[in-house]
C-alpha positions as CSV (number, residue, x, y, z in Angstrom):
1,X,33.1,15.2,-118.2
2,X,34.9,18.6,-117.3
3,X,35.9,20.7,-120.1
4,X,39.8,20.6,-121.1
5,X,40.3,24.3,-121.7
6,X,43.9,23.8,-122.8
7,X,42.8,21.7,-125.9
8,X,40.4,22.0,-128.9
9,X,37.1,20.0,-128.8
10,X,36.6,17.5,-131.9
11,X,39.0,16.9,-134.0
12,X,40.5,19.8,-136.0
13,X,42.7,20.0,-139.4
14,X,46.2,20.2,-138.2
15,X,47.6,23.2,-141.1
16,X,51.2,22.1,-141.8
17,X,53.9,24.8,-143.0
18,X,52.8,24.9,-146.9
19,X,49.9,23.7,-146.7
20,X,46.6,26.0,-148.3
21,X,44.8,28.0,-145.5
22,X,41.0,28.3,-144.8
23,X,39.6,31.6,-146.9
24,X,40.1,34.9,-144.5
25,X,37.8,37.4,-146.5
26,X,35.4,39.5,-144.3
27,X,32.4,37.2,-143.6
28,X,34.5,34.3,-143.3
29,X,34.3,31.8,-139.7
30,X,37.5,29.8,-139.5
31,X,36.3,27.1,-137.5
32,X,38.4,23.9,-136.4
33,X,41.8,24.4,-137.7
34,X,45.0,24.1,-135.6
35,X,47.4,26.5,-137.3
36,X,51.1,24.5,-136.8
37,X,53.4,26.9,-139.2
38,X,54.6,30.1,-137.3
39,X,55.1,32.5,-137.4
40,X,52.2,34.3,-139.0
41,X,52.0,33.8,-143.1
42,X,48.4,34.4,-143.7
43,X,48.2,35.6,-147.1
44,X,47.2,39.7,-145.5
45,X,48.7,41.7,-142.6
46,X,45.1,43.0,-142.0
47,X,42.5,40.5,-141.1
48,X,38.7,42.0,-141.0
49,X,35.3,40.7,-140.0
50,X,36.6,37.5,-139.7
51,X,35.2,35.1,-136.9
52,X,37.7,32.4,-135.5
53,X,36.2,29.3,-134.1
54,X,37.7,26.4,-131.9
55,X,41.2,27.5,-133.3
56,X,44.8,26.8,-132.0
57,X,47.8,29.7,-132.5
58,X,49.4,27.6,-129.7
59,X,53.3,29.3,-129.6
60,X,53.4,31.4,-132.7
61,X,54.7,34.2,-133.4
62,X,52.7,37.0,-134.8
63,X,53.7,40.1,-135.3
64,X,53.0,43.5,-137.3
65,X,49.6,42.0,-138.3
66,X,46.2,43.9,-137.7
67,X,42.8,42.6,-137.0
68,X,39.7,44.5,-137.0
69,X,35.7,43.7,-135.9
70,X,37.0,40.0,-135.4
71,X,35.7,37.5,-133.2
72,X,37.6,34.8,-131.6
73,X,35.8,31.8,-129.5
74,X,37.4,29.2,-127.4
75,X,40.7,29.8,-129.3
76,X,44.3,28.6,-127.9
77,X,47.4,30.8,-127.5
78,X,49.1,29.0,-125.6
79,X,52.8,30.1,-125.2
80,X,52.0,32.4,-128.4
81,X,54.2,35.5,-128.5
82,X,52.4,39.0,-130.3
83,X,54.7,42.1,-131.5
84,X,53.3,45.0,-132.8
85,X,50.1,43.3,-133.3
86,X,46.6,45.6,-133.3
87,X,42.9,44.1,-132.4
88,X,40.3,46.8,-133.5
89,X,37.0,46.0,-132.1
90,X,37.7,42.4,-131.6
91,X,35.9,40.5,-129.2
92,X,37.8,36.9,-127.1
93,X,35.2,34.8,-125.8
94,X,37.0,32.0,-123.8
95,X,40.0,31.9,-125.4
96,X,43.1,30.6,-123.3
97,X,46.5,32.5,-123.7
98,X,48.3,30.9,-121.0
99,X,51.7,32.4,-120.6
100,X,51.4,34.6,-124.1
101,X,53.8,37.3,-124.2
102,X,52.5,40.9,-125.6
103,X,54.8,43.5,-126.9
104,X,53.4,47.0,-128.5
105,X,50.2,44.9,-128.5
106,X,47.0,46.9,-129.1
107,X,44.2,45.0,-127.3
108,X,41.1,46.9,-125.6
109,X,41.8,43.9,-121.6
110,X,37.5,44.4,-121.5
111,X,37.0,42.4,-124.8
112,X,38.7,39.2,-123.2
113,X,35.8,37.6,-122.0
114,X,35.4,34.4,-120.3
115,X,32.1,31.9,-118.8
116,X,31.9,30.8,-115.5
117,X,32.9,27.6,-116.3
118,X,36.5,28.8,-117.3
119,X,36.6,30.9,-113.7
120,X,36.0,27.9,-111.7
121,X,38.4,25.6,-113.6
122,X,41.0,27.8,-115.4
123,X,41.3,30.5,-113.2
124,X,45.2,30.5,-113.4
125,X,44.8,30.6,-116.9
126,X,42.8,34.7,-116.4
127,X,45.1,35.7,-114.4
128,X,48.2,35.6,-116.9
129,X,46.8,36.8,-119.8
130,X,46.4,40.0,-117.6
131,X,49.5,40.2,-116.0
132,X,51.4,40.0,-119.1
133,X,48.6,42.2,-120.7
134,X,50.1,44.5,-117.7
135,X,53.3,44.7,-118.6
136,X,52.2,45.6,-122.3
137,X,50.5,48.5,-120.8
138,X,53.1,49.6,-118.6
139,X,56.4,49.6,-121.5
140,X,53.4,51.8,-124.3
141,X,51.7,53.9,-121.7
142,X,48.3,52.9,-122.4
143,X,47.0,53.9,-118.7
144,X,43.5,53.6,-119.5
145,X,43.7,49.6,-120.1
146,X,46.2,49.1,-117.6
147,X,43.4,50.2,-115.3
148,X,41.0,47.8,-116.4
149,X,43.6,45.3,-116.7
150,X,44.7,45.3,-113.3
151,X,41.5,45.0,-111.8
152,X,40.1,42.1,-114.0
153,X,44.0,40.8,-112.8
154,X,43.2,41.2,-109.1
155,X,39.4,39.7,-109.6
156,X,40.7,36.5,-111.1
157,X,43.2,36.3,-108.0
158,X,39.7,36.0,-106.2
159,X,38.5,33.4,-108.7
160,X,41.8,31.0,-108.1
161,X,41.3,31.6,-104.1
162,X,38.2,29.5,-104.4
163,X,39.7,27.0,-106.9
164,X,42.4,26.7,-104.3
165,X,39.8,26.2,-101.5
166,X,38.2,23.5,-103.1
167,X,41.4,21.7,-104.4
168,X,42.0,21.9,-100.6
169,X,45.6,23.6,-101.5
170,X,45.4,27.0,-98.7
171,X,42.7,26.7,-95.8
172,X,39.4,28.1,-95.0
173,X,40.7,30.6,-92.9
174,X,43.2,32.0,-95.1
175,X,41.4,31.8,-98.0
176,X,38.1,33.4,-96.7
177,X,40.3,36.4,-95.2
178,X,42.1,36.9,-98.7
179,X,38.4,36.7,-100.5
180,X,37.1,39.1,-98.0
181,X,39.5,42.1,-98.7
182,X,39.5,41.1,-102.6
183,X,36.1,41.5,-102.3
184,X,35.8,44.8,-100.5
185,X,38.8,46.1,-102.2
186,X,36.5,45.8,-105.8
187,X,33.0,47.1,-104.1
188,X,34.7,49.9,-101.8
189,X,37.1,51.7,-104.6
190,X,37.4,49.3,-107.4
191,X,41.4,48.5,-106.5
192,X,42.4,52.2,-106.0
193,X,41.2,52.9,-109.6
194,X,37.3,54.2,-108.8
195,X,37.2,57.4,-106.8
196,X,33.3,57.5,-107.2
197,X,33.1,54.2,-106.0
198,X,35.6,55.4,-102.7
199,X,33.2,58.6,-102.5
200,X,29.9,56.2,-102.4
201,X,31.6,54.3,-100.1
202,X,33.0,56.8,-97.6
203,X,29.6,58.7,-97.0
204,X,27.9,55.4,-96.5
205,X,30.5,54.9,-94.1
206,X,29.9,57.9,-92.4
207,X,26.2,57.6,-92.2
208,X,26.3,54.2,-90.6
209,X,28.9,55.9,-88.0
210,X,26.4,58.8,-87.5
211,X,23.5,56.0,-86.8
212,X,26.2,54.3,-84.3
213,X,27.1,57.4,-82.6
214,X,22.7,58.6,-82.1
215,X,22.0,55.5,-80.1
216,X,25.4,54.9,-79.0
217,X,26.5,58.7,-77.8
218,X,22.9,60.0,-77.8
219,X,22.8,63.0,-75.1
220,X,26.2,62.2,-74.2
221,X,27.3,65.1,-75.1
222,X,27.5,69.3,-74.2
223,X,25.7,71.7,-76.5
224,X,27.6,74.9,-75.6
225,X,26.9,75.0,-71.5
226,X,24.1,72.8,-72.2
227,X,24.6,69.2,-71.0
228,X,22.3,65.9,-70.7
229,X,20.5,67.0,-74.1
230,X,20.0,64.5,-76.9
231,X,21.1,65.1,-80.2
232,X,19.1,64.9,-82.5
233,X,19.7,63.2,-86.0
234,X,20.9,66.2,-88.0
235,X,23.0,66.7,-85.0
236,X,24.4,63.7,-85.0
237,X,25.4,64.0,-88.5
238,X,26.9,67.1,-87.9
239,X,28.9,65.6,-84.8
240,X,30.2,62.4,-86.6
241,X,31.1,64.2,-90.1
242,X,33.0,67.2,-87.9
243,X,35.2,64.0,-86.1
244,X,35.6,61.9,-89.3
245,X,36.7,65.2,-91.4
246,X,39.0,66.2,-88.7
247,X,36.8,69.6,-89.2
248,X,36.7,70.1,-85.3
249,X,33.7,69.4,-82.9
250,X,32.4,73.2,-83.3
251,X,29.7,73.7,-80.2
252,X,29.4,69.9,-79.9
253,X,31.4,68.3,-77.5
254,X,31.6,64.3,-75.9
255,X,30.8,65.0,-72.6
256,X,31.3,61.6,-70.8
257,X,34.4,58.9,-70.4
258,X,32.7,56.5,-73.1
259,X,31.6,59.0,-75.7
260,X,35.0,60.5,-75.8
261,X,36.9,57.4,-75.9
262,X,34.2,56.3,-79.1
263,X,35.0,60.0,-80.6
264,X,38.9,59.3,-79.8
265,X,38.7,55.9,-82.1
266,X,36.5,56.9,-84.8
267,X,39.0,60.5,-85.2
268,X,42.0,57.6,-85.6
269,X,40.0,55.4,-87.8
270,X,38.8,58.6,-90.1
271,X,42.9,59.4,-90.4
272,X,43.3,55.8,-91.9
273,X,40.6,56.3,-94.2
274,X,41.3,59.5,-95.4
275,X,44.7,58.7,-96.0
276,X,43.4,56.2,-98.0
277,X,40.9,57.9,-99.7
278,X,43.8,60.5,-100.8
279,X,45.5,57.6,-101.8
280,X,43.1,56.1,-104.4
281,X,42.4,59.9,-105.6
282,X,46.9,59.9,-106.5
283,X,46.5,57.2,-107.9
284,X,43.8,57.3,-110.4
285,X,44.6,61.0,-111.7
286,X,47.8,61.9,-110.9
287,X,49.8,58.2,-112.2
Protein backbone atom coordinates (compact mmCIF):
# COMPACT_ATOMS: atom_id res chain seq x y z
CA UNK A 1 0.00 0.00 0.00
CA UNK A 2 1.41 3.48 -0.99
CA UNK A 3 2.59 5.57 1.84
CA UNK A 4 0.04 8.51 3.02
CA UNK A 5 2.54 11.25 3.47
CA UNK A 6 -0.07 13.68 4.77
CA UNK A 7 -0.75 11.41 7.93
CA UNK A 8 1.16 9.72 10.78
CA UNK A 9 1.74 5.89 10.57
CA UNK A 10 0.28 3.89 13.73
CA UNK A 11 -1.66 5.34 15.93
CA UNK A 12 -0.24 8.29 17.97
CA UNK A 13 -1.30 10.01 21.45
CA UNK A 14 -3.36 12.89 20.35
CA UNK A 15 -1.86 15.87 23.22
CA UNK A 16 -4.94 17.87 24.19
CA UNK A 17 -4.51 21.65 25.40
CA UNK A 18 -3.56 20.80 29.20
CA UNK A 19 -2.62 17.85 28.94
CA UNK A 20 1.28 16.76 30.32
CA UNK A 21 3.80 16.67 27.37
CA UNK A 22 6.46 13.94 26.48
CA UNK A 23 10.06 14.93 28.41
CA UNK A 24 12.05 17.45 25.92
CA UNK A 25 15.59 17.31 27.76
CA UNK A 26 18.63 16.76 25.36
CA UNK A 27 18.67 13.00 24.61
CA UNK A 28 15.11 12.83 24.52
CA UNK A 29 13.17 11.09 21.01
CA UNK A 30 9.56 12.25 21.04
CA UNK A 31 8.18 9.70 18.99
CA UNK A 32 4.27 9.28 18.13
CA UNK A 33 2.53 12.17 19.54
CA UNK A 34 0.20 14.55 17.65
CA UNK A 35 0.59 17.89 19.37
CA UNK A 36 -3.29 19.49 19.05
CA UNK A 37 -2.78 22.73 21.47
CA UNK A 38 -1.17 25.72 19.59
CA UNK A 39 0.36 27.65 19.66
CA UNK A 40 3.68 26.46 21.04
CA UNK A 41 3.63 25.92 25.15
CA UNK A 42 6.40 23.58 25.58
CA UNK A 43 7.63 24.15 28.92
CA UNK A 44 11.27 25.98 27.09
CA UNK A 45 11.82 28.43 24.22
CA UNK A 46 15.05 26.49 23.47
CA UNK A 47 14.71 22.89 22.54
CA UNK A 48 18.29 21.00 22.20
CA UNK A 49 19.42 17.57 21.09
CA UNK A 50 16.03 16.53 20.94
CA UNK A 51 14.95 13.90 18.17
CA UNK A 52 11.22 14.13 16.89
CA UNK A 53 9.70 11.02 15.53
CA UNK A 54 6.42 10.44 13.54
CA UNK A 55 5.11 13.77 15.00
CA UNK A 56 2.20 16.08 13.89
CA UNK A 57 2.51 20.28 14.46
CA UNK A 58 -0.21 20.23 11.77
CA UNK A 59 -1.45 24.31 11.84
CA UNK A 60 0.36 25.70 14.85
CA UNK A 61 1.68 28.45 15.57
CA UNK A 62 5.15 28.65 16.75
CA UNK A 63 6.95 31.42 17.22
CA UNK A 64 10.17 33.03 19.06
CA UNK A 65 11.26 29.41 19.97
CA UNK A 66 14.83 28.04 19.17
CA UNK A 67 15.91 24.54 18.32
CA UNK A 68 19.38 23.42 18.14
CA UNK A 69 21.21 19.84 16.92
CA UNK A 70 17.51 18.50 16.56
CA UNK A 71 16.25 15.92 14.35
CA UNK A 72 12.92 15.66 12.93
CA UNK A 73 11.69 12.45 10.84
CA UNK A 74 8.49 12.02 8.91
CA UNK A 75 6.96 14.89 10.96
CA UNK A 76 3.70 17.00 9.74
CA UNK A 77 3.42 20.72 9.45
CA UNK A 78 0.82 20.93 7.65
CA UNK A 79 -0.67 24.52 7.43
CA UNK A 80 1.72 25.29 10.53
CA UNK A 81 2.77 29.00 10.64
CA UNK A 82 6.70 29.83 12.17
CA UNK A 83 7.65 33.47 13.43
CA UNK A 84 10.84 34.22 14.58
CA UNK A 85 11.65 30.71 15.00
CA UNK A 86 15.59 29.44 14.79
CA UNK A 87 16.77 25.70 13.72
CA UNK A 88 20.57 25.35 14.58
CA UNK A 89 21.97 22.31 13.05
CA UNK A 90 18.74 20.60 12.69
CA UNK A 91 18.25 18.05 10.26
CA UNK A 92 14.20 17.23 8.36
CA UNK A 93 14.13 13.94 7.04
CA UNK A 94 10.73 13.56 5.22
CA UNK A 95 8.84 15.74 6.93
CA UNK A 96 5.79 17.37 5.04
CA UNK A 97 5.10 21.20 5.59
CA UNK A 98 2.56 21.62 2.96
CA UNK A 99 1.56 25.16 2.73
CA UNK A 100 3.58 26.27 6.07
CA UNK A 101 4.17 29.83 6.28
CA UNK A 102 7.89 31.12 7.42
CA UNK A 103 8.41 34.54 8.76
CA UNK A 104 12.09 35.65 10.23
CA UNK A 105 12.51 31.87 10.18
CA UNK A 106 16.15 30.66 10.51
CA UNK A 107 16.37 27.36 8.64
CA UNK A 108 19.68 26.21 6.78
CA UNK A 109 16.71 24.87 2.85
CA UNK A 110 19.92 21.88 2.60
CA UNK A 111 18.78 20.20 5.87
CA UNK A 112 15.21 19.45 4.46
CA UNK A 113 15.71 16.23 3.16
CA UNK A 114 13.44 13.95 1.55
CA UNK A 115 13.50 9.75 -0.02
CA UNK A 116 12.64 9.06 -3.24
CA UNK A 117 9.54 7.69 -2.30
CA UNK A 118 8.31 11.26 -1.19
CA UNK A 119 9.62 12.75 -4.89
CA UNK A 120 7.58 10.37 -6.74
CA UNK A 121 4.35 10.74 -4.74
CA UNK A 122 4.51 14.05 -2.86
CA UNK A 123 6.25 16.09 -5.14
CA UNK A 124 3.83 19.12 -4.72
CA UNK A 125 4.37 18.82 -1.22
CA UNK A 126 8.72 19.89 -1.94
CA UNK A 127 7.92 22.29 -3.93
CA UNK A 128 6.08 24.62 -1.29
CA UNK A 129 8.02 24.20 1.49
CA UNK A 130 10.66 26.00 -0.75
CA UNK A 131 8.74 28.55 -2.26
CA UNK A 132 7.54 29.80 0.94
CA UNK A 133 11.11 29.06 2.34
CA UNK A 134 11.74 31.74 -0.64
CA UNK A 135 9.92 34.34 0.37
CA UNK A 136 11.47 34.00 4.05
CA UNK A 137 14.65 34.53 2.34
CA UNK A 138 13.79 37.30 0.29
CA UNK A 139 11.88 39.76 3.26
CA UNK A 140 15.64 38.81 5.91
CA UNK A 141 18.12 38.90 3.13
CA UNK A 142 19.57 35.61 3.67
CA UNK A 143 21.04 35.31 -0.05
CA UNK A 144 22.99 32.38 0.58
CA UNK A 145 19.86 29.97 1.29
CA UNK A 146 17.76 31.66 -1.05
CA UNK A 147 20.18 30.23 -3.52
CA UNK A 148 19.96 26.81 -2.50
CA UNK A 149 16.36 27.23 -2.00
CA UNK A 150 15.50 28.16 -5.33
CA UNK A 151 17.25 25.55 -6.93
CA UNK A 152 15.99 22.56 -4.71
CA UNK A 153 12.50 24.79 -5.73
CA UNK A 154 13.15 24.41 -9.44
CA UNK A 155 14.38 20.58 -9.09
CA UNK A 156 11.16 19.51 -7.45
CA UNK A 157 9.28 21.28 -10.40
CA UNK A 158 11.13 18.47 -12.35
CA UNK A 159 10.07 15.90 -9.84
CA UNK A 160 6.08 16.90 -10.24
CA UNK A 161 6.63 16.91 -14.21
CA UNK A 162 7.05 13.21 -14.00
CA UNK A 163 4.28 12.68 -11.38
CA UNK A 164 2.20 14.65 -13.79
CA UNK A 165 3.31 12.43 -16.74
CA UNK A 166 2.31 9.41 -15.16
CA UNK A 167 -0.99 10.76 -13.66
CA UNK A 168 -1.45 11.38 -17.42
CA UNK A 169 -2.40 15.16 -16.37
CA UNK A 170 0.20 17.28 -19.27
CA UNK A 171 1.55 15.08 -22.34
CA UNK A 172 4.70 13.35 -23.32
CA UNK A 173 5.62 16.03 -25.41
CA UNK A 174 5.35 18.80 -23.12
CA UNK A 175 6.45 17.20 -20.32
CA UNK A 176 9.68 15.72 -21.83
CA UNK A 177 10.57 19.40 -23.27
CA UNK A 178 9.94 21.05 -19.80
CA UNK A 179 12.24 18.07 -18.11
CA UNK A 180 14.79 18.56 -20.78
CA UNK A 181 15.56 22.35 -20.05
CA UNK A 182 15.03 21.60 -16.10
CA UNK A 183 17.47 19.27 -16.55
CA UNK A 184 20.16 21.20 -18.52
CA UNK A 185 19.30 24.25 -16.66
CA UNK A 186 20.74 22.26 -13.21
CA UNK A 187 23.87 20.41 -15.07
CA UNK A 188 24.85 23.54 -17.37
CA UNK A 189 24.86 26.45 -14.51
CA UNK A 190 22.93 25.13 -11.64
CA UNK A 191 19.74 27.69 -12.34
CA UNK A 192 21.91 30.84 -12.96
CA UNK A 193 23.45 30.30 -9.38
CA UNK A 194 26.90 28.16 -10.40
CA UNK A 195 29.26 30.19 -12.49
CA UNK A 196 31.89 27.26 -12.32
CA UNK A 197 29.39 25.00 -13.42
CA UNK A 198 28.54 27.79 -16.65
CA UNK A 199 32.50 27.90 -17.05
CA UNK A 200 32.73 23.89 -17.16
CA UNK A 201 30.05 24.00 -19.37
CA UNK A 202 31.04 26.70 -21.85
CA UNK A 203 34.64 25.32 -22.68
CA UNK A 204 33.13 21.93 -23.17
CA UNK A 205 30.93 23.58 -25.39
CA UNK A 206 33.54 25.05 -27.21
CA UNK A 207 35.63 22.03 -27.57
CA UNK A 208 32.90 20.05 -29.12
CA UNK A 209 32.40 23.17 -31.59
CA UNK A 210 36.24 23.08 -32.31
CA UNK A 211 35.86 19.06 -33.09
CA UNK A 212 32.67 20.06 -35.43
CA UNK A 213 34.38 22.82 -37.18
CA UNK A 214 38.09 20.20 -37.90
CA UNK A 215 36.10 17.73 -39.79
CA UNK A 216 33.39 19.89 -40.77
CA UNK A 217 35.53 23.21 -42.00
CA UNK A 218 38.84 21.24 -42.23
CA UNK A 219 41.08 23.22 -45.03
CA UNK A 220 38.20 25.30 -45.75
CA UNK A 221 39.88 27.97 -44.86
CA UNK A 222 42.95 30.81 -45.87
CA UNK A 223 46.02 30.93 -43.71
CA UNK A 224 47.21 34.45 -44.66
CA UNK A 225 47.56 34.06 -48.76
CA UNK A 226 47.64 30.41 -48.17
CA UNK A 227 44.53 28.56 -49.17
CA UNK A 228 43.44 24.70 -49.54
CA UNK A 229 45.58 23.92 -46.21
CA UNK A 230 44.08 21.97 -43.40
CA UNK A 231 44.06 23.12 -40.00
CA UNK A 232 45.28 21.45 -37.79
CA UNK A 233 43.77 20.72 -34.28
CA UNK A 234 45.43 23.55 -32.26
CA UNK A 235 44.33 25.48 -35.26
CA UNK A 236 41.09 24.65 -35.08
CA UNK A 237 40.90 25.54 -31.55
CA UNK A 238 42.29 28.77 -32.15
CA UNK A 239 39.70 29.32 -35.10
CA UNK A 240 36.51 28.28 -33.11
CA UNK A 241 37.50 30.04 -29.68
CA UNK A 242 38.45 33.51 -31.92
CA UNK A 243 34.50 33.16 -33.51
CA UNK A 244 32.83 32.11 -30.21
CA UNK A 245 34.81 34.97 -28.17
CA UNK A 246 33.95 37.46 -30.76
CA UNK A 247 38.05 37.90 -30.48
CA UNK A 248 38.21 38.22 -34.43
CA UNK A 249 39.52 35.55 -36.91
CA UNK A 250 43.31 36.91 -36.71
CA UNK A 251 45.27 35.21 -39.89
CA UNK A 252 42.49 32.54 -40.13
CA UNK A 253 39.77 33.11 -42.33
CA UNK A 254 36.53 30.75 -43.79
CA UNK A 255 37.44 30.65 -47.14
CA UNK A 256 34.42 28.91 -48.84
CA UNK A 257 30.34 29.54 -48.99
CA UNK A 258 29.69 26.69 -46.39
CA UNK A 259 32.43 27.38 -43.91
CA UNK A 260 31.46 31.01 -43.62
CA UNK A 261 27.87 30.44 -43.39
CA UNK A 262 28.85 27.63 -40.26
CA UNK A 263 31.34 30.57 -38.87
CA UNK A 264 28.22 33.16 -39.44
CA UNK A 265 25.84 30.80 -37.05
CA UNK A 266 28.21 29.67 -34.47
CA UNK A 267 29.42 33.87 -34.04
CA UNK A 268 25.26 34.29 -33.48
CA UNK A 269 24.98 31.41 -31.24
CA UNK A 270 28.32 32.46 -29.12
CA UNK A 271 26.33 36.14 -28.70
CA UNK A 272 23.39 34.13 -27.03
CA UNK A 273 25.60 32.28 -24.92
CA UNK A 274 27.71 34.83 -23.80
CA UNK A 275 24.98 36.98 -22.95
CA UNK A 276 23.97 34.28 -20.94
CA UNK A 277 26.96 33.42 -19.44
CA UNK A 278 27.16 37.30 -18.30
CA UNK A 279 23.92 36.78 -17.16
CA UNK A 280 24.38 33.95 -14.62
CA UNK A 281 27.83 35.79 -13.50
CA UNK A 282 25.06 39.25 -12.47
CA UNK A 283 23.28 37.15 -10.96
CA UNK A 284 25.19 35.16 -8.59
CA UNK A 285 27.59 38.12 -7.36
CA UNK A 286 26.19 41.14 -8.08
CA UNK A 287 22.22 40.29 -6.60
Amino acid sequence: MPRDFFRLTGNPTILDAGTLWPSMTPGDVVSDFVFKSSPWAAPTRHIRNVTFRNVAFSKWTMARVTFSECQFQNCLFLGAKFFDVTFNRCSFFDCNFWKARFRRVYIDPATIKYSDEFKAEAANAGILVFQALLSNYTDDRQSDFYMIADINFRRWKRYQNRRDLRKKRIGRVRADWEWFWNVAGDVCFGFGYRPAQMFATTLALFLFISTINFYCIGSAVKFGDTVGEKMSIIDTIYYTFSILTVLGFSSIVPNEDASKLLTVAEALGAVAWLGLMTSVFVKRYMR
